[in-house]
N, C-alpha and C positions, 0 to 999 in steps of 0.2 A: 710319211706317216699319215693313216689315211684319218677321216673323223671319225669313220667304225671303231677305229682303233683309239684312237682318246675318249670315245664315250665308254667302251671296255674298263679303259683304264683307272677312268674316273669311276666307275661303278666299285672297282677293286676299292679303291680308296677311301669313296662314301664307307663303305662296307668296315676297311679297317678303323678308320676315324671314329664309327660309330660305337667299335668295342673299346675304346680309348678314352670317348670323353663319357660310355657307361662307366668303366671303371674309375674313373678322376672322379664322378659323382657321387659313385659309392666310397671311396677314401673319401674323400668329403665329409660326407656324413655318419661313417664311421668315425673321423675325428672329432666330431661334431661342431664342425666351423658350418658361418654360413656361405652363401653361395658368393666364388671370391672372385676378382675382377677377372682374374686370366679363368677361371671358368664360364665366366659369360664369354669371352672371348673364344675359345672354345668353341661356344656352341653358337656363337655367329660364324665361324671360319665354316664346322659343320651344316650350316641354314646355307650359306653361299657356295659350297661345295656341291647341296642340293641343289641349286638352284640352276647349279652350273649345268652339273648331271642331265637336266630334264631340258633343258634347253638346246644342249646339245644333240641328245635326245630328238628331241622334234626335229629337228636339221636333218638327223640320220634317215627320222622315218619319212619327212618327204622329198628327201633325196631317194629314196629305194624306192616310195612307195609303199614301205611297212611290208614287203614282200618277203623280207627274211623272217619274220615274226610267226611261229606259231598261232600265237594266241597273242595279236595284238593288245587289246583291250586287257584283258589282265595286267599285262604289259605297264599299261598306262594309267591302269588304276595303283598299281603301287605305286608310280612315280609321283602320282599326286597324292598318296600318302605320305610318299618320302618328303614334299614338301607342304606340307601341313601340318605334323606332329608338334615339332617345334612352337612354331606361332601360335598354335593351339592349347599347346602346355603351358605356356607364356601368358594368356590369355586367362587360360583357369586360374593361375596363382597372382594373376593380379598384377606382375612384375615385382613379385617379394623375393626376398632373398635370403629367408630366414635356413634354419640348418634344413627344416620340412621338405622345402623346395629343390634340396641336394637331391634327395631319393626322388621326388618327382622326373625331373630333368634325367637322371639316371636309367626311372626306368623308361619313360620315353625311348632314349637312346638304347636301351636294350631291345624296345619295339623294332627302330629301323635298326639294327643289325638285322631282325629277323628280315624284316621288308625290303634289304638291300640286298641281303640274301635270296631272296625268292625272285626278286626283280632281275638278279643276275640269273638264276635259274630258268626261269621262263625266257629274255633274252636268247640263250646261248640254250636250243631244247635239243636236249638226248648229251648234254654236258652231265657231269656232277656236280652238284652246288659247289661252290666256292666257299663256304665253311668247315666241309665234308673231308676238301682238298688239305686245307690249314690245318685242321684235327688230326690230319693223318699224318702232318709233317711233309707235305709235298711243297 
């Protein structure tokens, strides 16, 4: 199993994770509870997930050289979106955890679904997104 291949897989993962704990956020705050322990936990598993992602990430690229990369730099601009969303929303709200901070945290995580998606797109160029794939039932 190569680390191409875990970084792949982990991308999949961010990517699913991140429709998982949008949607737990959104029940959340549809219930109208506030922000509950296993969803902070949640969106720490999701912050170290990223964290992993990008890390590994940089292994990959200066083991090739960034030579399989289209478009590097785009590349690596999501991934340090994908690890800053988080600590950033964390940041505005203060560390509150009131019902408010549900739909925050939510849409955050709707953002990197988008950004894990694109990340994975640029990665893998002349693929179809990996959302595209899911939507169609593949």
């Amino acid at each position: 199993m190569s680390i191409d291949f875990i970084h792949g897989r982990l991308a999949n993962a961010a990517l699913l994770f991140s429709i998982i704990c949008f949607a737990w956020g959104l029940l959340n705050f549809v219930r109208k509870q506030p922000v509950t322990s296993s969803y902070w936990g949640g969106l720490v598993i999701l912050q170290i997930l990223a964290m992993a992602q990008v890390v590994i990430g940089i292994v990959v690229y200066m083991s090739t050289d960034g030579g399989q990369l289209a478009r590097p730099i785009v590349h690596m601009l999501y991934a340090a979106t994908l690890v800053i969303s988080l600590p950033a929303a964390y940041v505005y709200t203060g560390g509150k955890d009131t019902r408010r901070e549900n739909i925050i945290y939510a849409l955050v995580c709707l953002w990197l679904v988008f950004i894990a998606e694109r990340s994975i797109s640029t990665g893998q160029e002349g693929a179809l997104p990996v959302l595209s794939l899911l939507l169609a039932g593949i």
